[in-house]
C-alpha positions in Angstrom: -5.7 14.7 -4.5 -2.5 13.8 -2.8 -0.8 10.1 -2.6 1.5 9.2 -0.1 4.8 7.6 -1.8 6.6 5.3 0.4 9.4 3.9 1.1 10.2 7.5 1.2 7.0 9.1 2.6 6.7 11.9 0.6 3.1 13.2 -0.9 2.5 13.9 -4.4 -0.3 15.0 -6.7 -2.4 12.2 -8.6 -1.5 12.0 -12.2 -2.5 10.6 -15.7 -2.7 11.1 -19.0 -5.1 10.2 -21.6 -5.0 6.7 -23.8 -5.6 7.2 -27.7 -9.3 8.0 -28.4 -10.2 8.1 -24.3 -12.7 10.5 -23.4 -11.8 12.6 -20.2 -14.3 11.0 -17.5 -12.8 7.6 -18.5 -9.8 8.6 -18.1 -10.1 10.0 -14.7 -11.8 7.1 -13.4 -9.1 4.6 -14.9 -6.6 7.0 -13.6 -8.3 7.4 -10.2 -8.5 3.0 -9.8 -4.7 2.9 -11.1 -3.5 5.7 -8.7 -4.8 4.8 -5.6 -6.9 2.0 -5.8 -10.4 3.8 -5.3 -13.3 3.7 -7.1 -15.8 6.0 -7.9 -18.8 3.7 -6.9 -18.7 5.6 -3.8 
């Protein structure tokens, strides 16, 4: 998954990193909300 960084315009990957004692797929769903704003509600 690619975001689109402005005021520059430039695309770069989606990243995180897990909190202390986080288990993966709540990380990538906190990750995916902070990121880009999306859910995974569909």
């Amino acid at each position: 998954m690619l975001k689109r960084i402005n005021p520059f315009s430039f695309w770069q990957s989606v990243t995180g990193s897990l909190d202390a004692g986080e288990r993966h797929a709540d990380a990538a769903k906190r990750e995916l909300v902070e990121e880009t704003g999306l859910t995974d509600q569909g």
